[in-house]
C-alpha atoms as an extended CHARMM CRD file, in Angstrom:
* protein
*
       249  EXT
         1         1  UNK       CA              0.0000000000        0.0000000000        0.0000000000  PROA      1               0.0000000000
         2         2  UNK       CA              2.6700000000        2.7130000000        1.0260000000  PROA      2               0.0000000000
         3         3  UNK       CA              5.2530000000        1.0420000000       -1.4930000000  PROA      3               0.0000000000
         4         4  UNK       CA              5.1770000000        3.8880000000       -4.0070000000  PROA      4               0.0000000000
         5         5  UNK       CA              5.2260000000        6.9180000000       -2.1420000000  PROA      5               0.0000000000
         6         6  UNK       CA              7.0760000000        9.6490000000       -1.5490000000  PROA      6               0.0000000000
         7         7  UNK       CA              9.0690000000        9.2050000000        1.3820000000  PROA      7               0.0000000000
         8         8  UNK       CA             10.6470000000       12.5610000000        1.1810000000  PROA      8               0.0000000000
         9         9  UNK       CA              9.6250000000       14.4190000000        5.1130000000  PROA      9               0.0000000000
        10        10  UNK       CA              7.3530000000       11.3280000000        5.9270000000  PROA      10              0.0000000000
        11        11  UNK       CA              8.9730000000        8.8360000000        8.7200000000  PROA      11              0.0000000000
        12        12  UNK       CA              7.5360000000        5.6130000000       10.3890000000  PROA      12              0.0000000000
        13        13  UNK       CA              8.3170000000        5.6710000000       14.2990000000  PROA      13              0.0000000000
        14        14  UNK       CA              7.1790000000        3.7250000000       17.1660000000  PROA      14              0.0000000000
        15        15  UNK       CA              6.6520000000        0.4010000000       17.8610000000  PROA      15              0.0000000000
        16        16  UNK       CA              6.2190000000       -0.4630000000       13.7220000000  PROA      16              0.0000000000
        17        17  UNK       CA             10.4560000000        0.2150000000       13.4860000000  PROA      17              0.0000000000
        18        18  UNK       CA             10.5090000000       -1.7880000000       16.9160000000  PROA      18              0.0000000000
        19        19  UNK       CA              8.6760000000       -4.2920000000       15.5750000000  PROA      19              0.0000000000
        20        20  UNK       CA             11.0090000000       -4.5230000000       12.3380000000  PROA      20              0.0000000000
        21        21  UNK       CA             14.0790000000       -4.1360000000       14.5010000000  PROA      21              0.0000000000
        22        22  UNK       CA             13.6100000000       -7.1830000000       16.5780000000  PROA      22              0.0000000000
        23        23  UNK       CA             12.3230000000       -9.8730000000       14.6820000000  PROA      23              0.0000000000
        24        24  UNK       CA             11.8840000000      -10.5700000000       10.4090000000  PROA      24              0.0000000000
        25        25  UNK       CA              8.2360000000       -9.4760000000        9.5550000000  PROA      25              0.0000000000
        26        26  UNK       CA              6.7270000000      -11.0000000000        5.7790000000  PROA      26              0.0000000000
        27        27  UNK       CA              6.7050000000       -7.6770000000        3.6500000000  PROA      27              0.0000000000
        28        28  UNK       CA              2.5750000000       -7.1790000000        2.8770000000  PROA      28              0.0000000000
        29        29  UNK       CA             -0.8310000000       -8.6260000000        4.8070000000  PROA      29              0.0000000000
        30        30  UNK       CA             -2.0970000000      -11.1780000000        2.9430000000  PROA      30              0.0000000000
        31        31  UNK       CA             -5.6790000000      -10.2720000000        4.7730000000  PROA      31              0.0000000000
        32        32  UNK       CA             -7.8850000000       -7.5040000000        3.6570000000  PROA      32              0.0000000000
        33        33  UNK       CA             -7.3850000000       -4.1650000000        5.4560000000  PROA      33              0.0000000000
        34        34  UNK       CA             -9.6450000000       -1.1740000000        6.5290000000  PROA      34              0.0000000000
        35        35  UNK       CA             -8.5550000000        2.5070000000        6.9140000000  PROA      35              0.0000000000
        36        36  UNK       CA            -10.2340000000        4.8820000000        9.2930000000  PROA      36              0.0000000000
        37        37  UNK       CA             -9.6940000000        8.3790000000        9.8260000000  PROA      37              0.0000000000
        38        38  UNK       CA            -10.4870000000       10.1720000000       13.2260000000  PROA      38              0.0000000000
        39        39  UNK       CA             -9.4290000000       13.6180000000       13.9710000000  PROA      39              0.0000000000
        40        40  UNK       CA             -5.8700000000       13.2740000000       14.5840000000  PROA      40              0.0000000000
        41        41  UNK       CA             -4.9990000000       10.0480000000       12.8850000000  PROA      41              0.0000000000
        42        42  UNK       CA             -5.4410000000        7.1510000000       10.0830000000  PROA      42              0.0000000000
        43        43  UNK       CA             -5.1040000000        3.6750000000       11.1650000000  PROA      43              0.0000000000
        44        44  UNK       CA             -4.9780000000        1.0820000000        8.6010000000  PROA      44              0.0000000000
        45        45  UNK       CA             -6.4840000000       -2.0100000000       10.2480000000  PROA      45              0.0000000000
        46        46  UNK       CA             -6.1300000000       -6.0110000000        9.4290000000  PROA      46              0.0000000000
        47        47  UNK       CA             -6.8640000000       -8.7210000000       11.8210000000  PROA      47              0.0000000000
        48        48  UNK       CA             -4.8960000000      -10.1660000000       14.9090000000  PROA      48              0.0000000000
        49        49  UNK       CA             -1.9500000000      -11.1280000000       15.3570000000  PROA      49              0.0000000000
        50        50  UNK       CA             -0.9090000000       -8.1200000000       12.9130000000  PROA      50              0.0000000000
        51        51  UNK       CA              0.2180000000       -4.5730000000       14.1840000000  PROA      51              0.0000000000
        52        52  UNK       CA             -2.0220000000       -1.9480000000       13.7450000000  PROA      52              0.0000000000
        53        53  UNK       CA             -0.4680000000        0.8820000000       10.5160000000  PROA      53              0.0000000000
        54        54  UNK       CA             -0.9880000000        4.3200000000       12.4610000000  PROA      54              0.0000000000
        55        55  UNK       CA             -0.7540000000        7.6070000000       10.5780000000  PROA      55              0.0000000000
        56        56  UNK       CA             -0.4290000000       10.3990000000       13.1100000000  PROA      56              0.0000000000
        57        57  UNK       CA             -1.5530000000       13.8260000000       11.1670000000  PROA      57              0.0000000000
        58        58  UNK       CA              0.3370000000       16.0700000000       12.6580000000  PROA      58              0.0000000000
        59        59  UNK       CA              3.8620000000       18.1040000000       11.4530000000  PROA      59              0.0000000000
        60        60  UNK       CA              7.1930000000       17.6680000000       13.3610000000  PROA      60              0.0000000000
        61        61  UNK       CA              9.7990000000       20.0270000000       12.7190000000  PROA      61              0.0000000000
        62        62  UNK       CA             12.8020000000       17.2200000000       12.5530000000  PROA      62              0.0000000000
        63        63  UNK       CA             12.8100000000       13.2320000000       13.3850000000  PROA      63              0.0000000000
        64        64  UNK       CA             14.8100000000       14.1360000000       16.7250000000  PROA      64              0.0000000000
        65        65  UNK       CA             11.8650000000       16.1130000000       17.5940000000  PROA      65              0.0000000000
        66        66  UNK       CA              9.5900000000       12.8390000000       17.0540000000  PROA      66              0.0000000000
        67        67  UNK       CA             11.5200000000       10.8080000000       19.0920000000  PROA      67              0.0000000000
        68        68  UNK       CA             11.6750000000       12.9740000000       22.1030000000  PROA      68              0.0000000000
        69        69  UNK       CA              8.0620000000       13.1680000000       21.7640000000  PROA      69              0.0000000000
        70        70  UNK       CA              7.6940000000        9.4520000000       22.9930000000  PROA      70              0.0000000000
        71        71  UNK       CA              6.4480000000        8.7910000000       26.5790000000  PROA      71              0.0000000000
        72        72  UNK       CA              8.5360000000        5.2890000000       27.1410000000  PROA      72              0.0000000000
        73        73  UNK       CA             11.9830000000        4.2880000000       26.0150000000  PROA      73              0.0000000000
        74        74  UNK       CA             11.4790000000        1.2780000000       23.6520000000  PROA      74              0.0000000000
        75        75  UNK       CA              9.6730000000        2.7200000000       20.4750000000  PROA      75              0.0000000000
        76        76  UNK       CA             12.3640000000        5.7470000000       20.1330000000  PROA      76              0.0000000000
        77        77  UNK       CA             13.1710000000        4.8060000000       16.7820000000  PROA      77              0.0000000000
        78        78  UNK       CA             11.9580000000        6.0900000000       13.3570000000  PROA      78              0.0000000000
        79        79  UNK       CA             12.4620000000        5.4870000000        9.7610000000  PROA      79              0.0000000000
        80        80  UNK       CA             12.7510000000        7.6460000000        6.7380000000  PROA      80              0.0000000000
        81        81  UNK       CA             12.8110000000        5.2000000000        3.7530000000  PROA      81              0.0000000000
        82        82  UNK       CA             16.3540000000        5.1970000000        3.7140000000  PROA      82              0.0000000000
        83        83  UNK       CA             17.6710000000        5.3820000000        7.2120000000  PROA      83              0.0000000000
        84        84  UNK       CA             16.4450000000        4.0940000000       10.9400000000  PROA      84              0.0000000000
        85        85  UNK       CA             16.9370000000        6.4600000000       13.6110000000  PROA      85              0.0000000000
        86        86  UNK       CA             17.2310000000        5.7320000000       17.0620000000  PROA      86              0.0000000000
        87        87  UNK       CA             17.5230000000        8.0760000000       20.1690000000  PROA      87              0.0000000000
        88        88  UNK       CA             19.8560000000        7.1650000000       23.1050000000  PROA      88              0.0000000000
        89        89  UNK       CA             16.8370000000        6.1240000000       25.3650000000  PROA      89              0.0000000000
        90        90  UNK       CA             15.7540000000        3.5490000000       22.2520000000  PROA      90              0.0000000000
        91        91  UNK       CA             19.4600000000        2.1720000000       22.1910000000  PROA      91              0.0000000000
        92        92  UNK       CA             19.7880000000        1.7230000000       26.0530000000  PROA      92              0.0000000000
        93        93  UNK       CA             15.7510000000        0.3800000000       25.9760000000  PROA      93              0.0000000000
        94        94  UNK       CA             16.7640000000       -2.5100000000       23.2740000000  PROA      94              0.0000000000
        95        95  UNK       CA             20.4290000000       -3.5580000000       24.9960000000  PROA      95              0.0000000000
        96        96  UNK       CA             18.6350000000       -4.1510000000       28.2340000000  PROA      96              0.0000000000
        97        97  UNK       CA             15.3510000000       -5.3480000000       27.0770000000  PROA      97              0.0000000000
        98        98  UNK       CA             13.6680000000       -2.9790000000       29.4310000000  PROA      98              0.0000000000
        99        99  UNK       CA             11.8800000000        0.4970000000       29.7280000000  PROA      99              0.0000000000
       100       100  UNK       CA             12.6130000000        2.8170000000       32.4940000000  PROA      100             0.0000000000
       101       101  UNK       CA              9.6220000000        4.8710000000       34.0550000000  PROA      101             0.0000000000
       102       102  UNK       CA             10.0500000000        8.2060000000       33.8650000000  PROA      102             0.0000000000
       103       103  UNK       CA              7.0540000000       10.2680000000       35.5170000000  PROA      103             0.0000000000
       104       104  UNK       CA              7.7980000000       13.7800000000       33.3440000000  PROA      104             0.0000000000
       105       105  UNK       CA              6.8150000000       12.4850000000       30.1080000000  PROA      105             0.0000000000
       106       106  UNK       CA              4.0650000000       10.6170000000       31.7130000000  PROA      106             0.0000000000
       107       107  UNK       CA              0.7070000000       10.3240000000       29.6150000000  PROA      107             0.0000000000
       108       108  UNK       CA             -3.1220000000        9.0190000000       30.2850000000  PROA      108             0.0000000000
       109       109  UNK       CA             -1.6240000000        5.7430000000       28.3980000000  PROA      109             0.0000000000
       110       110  UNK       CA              1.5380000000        5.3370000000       30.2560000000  PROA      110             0.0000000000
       111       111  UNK       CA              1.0700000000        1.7480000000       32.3530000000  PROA      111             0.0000000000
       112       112  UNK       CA             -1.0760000000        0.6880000000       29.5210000000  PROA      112             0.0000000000
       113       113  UNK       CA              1.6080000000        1.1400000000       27.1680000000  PROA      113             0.0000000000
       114       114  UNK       CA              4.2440000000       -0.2250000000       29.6900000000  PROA      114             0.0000000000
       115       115  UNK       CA              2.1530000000       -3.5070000000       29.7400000000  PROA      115             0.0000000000
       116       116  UNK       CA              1.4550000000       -3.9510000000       26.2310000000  PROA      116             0.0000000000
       117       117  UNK       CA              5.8830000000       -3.5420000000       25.7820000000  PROA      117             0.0000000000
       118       118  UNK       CA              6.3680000000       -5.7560000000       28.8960000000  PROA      118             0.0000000000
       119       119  UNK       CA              4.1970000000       -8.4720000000       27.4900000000  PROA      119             0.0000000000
       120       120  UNK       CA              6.8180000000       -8.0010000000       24.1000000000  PROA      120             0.0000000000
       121       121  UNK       CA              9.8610000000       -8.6000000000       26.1480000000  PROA      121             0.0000000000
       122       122  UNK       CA             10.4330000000       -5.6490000000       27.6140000000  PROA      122             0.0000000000
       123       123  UNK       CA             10.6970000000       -5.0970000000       31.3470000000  PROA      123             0.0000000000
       124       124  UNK       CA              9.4640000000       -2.0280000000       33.5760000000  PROA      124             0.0000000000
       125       125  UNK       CA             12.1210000000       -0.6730000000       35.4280000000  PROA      125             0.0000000000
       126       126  UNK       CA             10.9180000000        1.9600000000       38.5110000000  PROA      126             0.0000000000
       127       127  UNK       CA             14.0770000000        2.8270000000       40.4400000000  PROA      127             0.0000000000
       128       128  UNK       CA             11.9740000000        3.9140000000       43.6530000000  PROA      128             0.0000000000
       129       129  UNK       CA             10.1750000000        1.1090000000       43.5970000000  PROA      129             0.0000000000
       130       130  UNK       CA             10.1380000000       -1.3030000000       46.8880000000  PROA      130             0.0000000000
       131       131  UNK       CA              7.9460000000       -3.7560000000       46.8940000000  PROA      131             0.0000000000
       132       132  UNK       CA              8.1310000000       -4.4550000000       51.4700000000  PROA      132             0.0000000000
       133       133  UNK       CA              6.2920000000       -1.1950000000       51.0330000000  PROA      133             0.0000000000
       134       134  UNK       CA              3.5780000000       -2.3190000000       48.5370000000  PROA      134             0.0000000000
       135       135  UNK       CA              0.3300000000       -3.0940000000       49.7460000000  PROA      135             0.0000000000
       136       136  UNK       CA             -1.5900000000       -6.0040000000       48.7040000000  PROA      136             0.0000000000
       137       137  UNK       CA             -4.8810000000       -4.9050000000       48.7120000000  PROA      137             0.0000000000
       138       138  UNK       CA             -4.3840000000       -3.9730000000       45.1740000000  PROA      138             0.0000000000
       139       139  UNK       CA             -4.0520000000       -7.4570000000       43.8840000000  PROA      139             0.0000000000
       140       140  UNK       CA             -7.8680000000       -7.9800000000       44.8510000000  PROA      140             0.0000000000
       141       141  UNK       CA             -9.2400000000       -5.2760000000       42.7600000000  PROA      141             0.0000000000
       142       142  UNK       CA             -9.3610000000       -5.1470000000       39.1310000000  PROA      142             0.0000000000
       143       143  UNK       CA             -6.0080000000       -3.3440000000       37.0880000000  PROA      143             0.0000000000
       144       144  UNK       CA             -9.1700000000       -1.2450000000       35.2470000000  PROA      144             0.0000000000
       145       145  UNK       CA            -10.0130000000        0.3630000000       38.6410000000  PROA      145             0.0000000000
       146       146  UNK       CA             -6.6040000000        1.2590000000       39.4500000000  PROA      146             0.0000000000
       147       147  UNK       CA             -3.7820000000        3.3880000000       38.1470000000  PROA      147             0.0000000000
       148       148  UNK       CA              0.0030000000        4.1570000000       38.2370000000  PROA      148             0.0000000000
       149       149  UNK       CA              2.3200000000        1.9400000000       39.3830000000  PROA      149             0.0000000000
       150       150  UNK       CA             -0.7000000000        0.1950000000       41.6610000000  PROA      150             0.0000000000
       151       151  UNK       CA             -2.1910000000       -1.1000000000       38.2080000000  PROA      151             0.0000000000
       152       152  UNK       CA              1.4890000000       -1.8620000000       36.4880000000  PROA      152             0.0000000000
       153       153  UNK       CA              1.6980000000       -4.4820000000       39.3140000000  PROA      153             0.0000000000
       154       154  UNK       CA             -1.7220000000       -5.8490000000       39.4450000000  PROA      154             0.0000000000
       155       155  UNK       CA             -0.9340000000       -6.7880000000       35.7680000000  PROA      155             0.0000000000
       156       156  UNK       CA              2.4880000000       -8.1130000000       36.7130000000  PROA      156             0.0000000000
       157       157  UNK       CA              0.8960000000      -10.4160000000       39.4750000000  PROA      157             0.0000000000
       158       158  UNK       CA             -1.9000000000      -11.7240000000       36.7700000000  PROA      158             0.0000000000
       159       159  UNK       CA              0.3330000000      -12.2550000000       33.7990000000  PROA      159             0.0000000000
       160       160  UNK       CA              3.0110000000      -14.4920000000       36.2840000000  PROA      160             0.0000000000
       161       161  UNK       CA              1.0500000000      -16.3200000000       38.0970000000  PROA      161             0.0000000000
       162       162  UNK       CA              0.8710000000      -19.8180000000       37.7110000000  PROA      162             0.0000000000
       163       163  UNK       CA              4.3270000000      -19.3230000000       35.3030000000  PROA      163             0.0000000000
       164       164  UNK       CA              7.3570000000      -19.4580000000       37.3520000000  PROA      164             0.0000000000
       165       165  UNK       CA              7.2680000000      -15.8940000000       37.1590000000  PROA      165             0.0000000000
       166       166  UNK       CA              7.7730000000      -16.0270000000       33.3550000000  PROA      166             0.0000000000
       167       167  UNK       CA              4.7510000000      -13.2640000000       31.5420000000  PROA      167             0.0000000000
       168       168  UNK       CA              1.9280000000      -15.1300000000       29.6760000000  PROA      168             0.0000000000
       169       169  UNK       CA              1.0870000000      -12.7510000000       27.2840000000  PROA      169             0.0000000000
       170       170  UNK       CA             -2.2240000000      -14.3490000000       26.3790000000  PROA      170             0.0000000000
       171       171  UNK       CA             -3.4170000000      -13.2220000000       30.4100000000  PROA      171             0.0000000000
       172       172  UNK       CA             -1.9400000000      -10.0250000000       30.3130000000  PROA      172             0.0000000000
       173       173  UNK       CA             -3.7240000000       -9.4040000000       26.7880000000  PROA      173             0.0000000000
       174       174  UNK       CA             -6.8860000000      -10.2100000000       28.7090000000  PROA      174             0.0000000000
       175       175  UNK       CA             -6.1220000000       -8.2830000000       31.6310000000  PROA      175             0.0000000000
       176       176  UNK       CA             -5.5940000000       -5.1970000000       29.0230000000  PROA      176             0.0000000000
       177       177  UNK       CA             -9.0210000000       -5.4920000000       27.5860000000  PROA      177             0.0000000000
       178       178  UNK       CA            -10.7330000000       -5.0290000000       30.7970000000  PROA      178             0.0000000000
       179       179  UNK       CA             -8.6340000000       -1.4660000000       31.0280000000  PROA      179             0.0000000000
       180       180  UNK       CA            -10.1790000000       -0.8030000000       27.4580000000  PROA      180             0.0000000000
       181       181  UNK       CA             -7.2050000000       -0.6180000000       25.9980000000  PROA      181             0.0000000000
       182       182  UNK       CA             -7.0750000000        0.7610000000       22.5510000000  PROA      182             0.0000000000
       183       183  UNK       CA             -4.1500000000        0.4520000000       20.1770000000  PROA      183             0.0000000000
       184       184  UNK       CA             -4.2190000000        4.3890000000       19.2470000000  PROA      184             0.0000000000
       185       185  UNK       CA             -2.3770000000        5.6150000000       22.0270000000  PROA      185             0.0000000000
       186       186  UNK       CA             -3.2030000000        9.8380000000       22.7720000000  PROA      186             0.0000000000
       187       187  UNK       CA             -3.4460000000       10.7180000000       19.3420000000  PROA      187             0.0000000000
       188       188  UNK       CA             -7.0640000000        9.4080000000       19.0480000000  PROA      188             0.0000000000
       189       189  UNK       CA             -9.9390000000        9.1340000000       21.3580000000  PROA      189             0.0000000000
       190       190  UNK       CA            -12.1900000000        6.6950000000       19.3920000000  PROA      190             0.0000000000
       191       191  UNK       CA            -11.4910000000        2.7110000000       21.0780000000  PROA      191             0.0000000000
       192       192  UNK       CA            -11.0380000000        0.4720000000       18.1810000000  PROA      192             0.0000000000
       193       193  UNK       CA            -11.0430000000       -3.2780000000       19.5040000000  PROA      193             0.0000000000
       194       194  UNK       CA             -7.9550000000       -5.1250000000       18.4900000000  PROA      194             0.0000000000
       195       195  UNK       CA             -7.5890000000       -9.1320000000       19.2460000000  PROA      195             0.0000000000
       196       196  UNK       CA             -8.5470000000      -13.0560000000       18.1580000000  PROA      196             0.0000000000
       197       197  UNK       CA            -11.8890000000      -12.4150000000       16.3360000000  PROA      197             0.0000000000
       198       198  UNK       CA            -11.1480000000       -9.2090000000       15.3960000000  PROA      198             0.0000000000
       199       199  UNK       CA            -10.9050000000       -8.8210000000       11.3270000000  PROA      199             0.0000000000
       200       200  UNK       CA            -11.1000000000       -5.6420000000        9.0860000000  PROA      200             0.0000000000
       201       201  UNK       CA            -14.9360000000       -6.4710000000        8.0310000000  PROA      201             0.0000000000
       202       202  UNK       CA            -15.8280000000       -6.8680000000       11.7700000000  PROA      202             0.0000000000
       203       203  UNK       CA            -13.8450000000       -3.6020000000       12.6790000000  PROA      203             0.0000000000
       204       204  UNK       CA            -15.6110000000       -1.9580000000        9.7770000000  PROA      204             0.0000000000
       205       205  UNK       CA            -19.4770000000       -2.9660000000       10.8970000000  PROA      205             0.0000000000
       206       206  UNK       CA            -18.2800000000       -1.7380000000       14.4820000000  PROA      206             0.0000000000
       207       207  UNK       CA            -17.2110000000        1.3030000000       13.4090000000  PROA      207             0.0000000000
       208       208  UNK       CA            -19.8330000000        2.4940000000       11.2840000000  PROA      208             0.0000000000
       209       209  UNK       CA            -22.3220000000        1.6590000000       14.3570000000  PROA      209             0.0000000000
       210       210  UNK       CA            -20.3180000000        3.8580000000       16.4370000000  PROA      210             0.0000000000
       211       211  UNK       CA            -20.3480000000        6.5190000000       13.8530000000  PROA      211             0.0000000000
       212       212  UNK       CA            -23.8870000000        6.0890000000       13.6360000000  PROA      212             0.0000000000
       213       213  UNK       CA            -24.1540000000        6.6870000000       17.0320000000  PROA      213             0.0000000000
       214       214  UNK       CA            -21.6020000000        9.0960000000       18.1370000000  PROA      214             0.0000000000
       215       215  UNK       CA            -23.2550000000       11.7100000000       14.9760000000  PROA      215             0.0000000000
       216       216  UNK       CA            -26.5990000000       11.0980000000       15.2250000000  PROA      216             0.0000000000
       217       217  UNK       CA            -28.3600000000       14.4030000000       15.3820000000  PROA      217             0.0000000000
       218       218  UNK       CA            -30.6270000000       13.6890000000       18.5060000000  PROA      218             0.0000000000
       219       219  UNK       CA            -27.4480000000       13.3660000000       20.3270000000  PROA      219             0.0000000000
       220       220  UNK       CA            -26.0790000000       16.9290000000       18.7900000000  PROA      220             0.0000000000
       221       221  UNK       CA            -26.1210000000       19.8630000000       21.0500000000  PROA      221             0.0000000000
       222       222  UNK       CA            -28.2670000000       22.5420000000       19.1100000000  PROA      222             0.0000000000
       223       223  UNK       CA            -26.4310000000       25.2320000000       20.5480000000  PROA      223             0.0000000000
       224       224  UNK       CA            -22.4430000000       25.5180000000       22.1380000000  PROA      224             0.0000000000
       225       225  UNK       CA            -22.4660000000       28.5050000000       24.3500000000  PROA      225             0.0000000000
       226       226  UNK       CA            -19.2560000000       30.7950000000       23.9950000000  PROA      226             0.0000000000
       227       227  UNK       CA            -16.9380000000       30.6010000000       26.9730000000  PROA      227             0.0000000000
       228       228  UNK       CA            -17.6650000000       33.5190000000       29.2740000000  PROA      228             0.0000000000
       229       229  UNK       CA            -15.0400000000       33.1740000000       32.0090000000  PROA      229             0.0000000000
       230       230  UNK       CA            -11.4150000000       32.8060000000       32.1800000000  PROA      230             0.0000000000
       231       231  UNK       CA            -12.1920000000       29.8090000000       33.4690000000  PROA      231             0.0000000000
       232       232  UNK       CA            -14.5770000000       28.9010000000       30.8630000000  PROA      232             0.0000000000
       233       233  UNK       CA            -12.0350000000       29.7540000000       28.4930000000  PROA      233             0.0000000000
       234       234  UNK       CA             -9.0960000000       27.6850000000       29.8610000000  PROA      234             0.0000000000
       235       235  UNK       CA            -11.6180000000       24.6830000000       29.5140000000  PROA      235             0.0000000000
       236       236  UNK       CA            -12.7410000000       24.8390000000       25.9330000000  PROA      236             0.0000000000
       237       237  UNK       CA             -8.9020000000       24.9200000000       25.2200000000  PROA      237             0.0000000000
       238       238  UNK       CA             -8.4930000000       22.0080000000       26.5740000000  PROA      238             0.0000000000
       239       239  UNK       CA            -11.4840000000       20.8070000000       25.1300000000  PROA      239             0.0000000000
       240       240  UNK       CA            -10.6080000000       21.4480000000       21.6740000000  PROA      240             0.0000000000
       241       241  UNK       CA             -7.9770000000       19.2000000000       21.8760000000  PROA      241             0.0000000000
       242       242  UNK       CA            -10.2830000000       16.4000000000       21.8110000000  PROA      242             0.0000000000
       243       243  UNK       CA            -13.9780000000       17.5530000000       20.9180000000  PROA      243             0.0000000000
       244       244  UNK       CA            -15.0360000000       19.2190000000       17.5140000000  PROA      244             0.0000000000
       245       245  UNK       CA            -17.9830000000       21.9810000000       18.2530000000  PROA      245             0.0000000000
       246       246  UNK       CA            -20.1860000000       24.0170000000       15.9090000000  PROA      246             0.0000000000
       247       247  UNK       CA            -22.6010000000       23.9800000000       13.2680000000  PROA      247             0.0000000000
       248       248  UNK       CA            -23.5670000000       20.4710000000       12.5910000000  PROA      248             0.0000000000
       249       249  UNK       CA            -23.7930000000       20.5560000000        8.3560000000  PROA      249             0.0000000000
């Protein structure tokens, strides 16, 4: 599909270069695939096992930019059709097969994205962490009802137990889809399932019943009041980020 383009200021990043890095991947999908757009992205969907093709519409003034724009260490790498970059927290992420968690770059994804990398290999590294102090109440309640580190750990007891500590990813891929996971990171706000069962014709009926729903005009508001208030103001910025408002046409 993306075989004859131009390459020239467009670079793939993320967990696809990852992917490509680690292991030998077959070169096309011999399944059929679905795009769908959403307000800050295109994802080009097939069926499980295969990685989901995310377009993130957005422009980056360079690739280093890109890179230091990622929230964990592992998928620091990018590709320009020529050359595959890699940032020094990428490098040190791949040589020791782990991620390090850094609360700065911290975003509403973080442990979910920690746990979908841990159940690829890749270990979770918290240099505070202690676990005499940990308290083990949080192993009775569901990893959907907690966050932070408290839900990084109630997926680390699930995915080990029962395995001489080794991670089965099939559990931990279950204990993700009770967190309603979605495989579009911050960039999109619309859930598209991902998983056994999942194929582009299925992901296609679902999405056109949630389009359905999400625009029908009975659920429109007729009228969006102007912010009044600095307040007000401060809100519908944030807002904007992941709402569209006005005139429905």
């Amino acid at each position: 599909m993306l075989t004859d383009m131009d390459w020239r200021g467009v670079v793939a990043a993320g967990g696809s270069v990852l992917a490509c890095l680690s292991l030998p991947h077959a070169e096309s999908v011999p399944y059929e695939t679905v795009c769908i757009r959403t307000k800050n992205t295109i994802s080009i969907h097939s069926q499980h096992p295969f990685c989901v093709v995310q377009i993130v519409l957005r422009l980056y003034v360079s690739i280093g930019e890109i890179l230091a724009g990622f929230d964990i260490d592992a998928p620091c790498f990018a590709f320009d059709g020529e050359y595959v970059w890699g940032s020094p927290r990428g490098i040190a992420a791949v040589m020791r097969r782990a991620n390090t968690v850094d609360m700065s770059r911290r975003s509403p994804s973080l442990e979910n994205r920690l746990a979908k990398y841990a159940a690829r290999g890749y270990k979770v590294l918290v240099p505070s962490l202690n676990r005499d102090k940990i308290d083990d109440r949080i192993y009775r309640v569901q990893p959907s009802m907690l966050e932070g580190l408290a839900r990084l750990l109630s997926l680390e007891c699930i995915a080990t137990s029962g395995t001489d500590g080794m991670i089965d990813t099939r559990v931990i891929d279950d204990a993700m889809d009770s967190c309603d996971l979605t495989e579009n990171s911050d960039y999109s706000h619309f859930h598209i399932p991902y998983g056994p069962g999942w194929d582009a014709a299925k992901i296609k009926e679902f999405t056109i019943n949630a389009n359905f729903v999400l625009n029908d005009e009975e659920m429109q508001i007729s009228d969006c009041a102007e912010p009044r208030t600095e307040h007000e103001r401060n809100l519908r910025k944030v807002w904007d980020q992941f709402y569209v408002c006005g005139h429905v046409q």
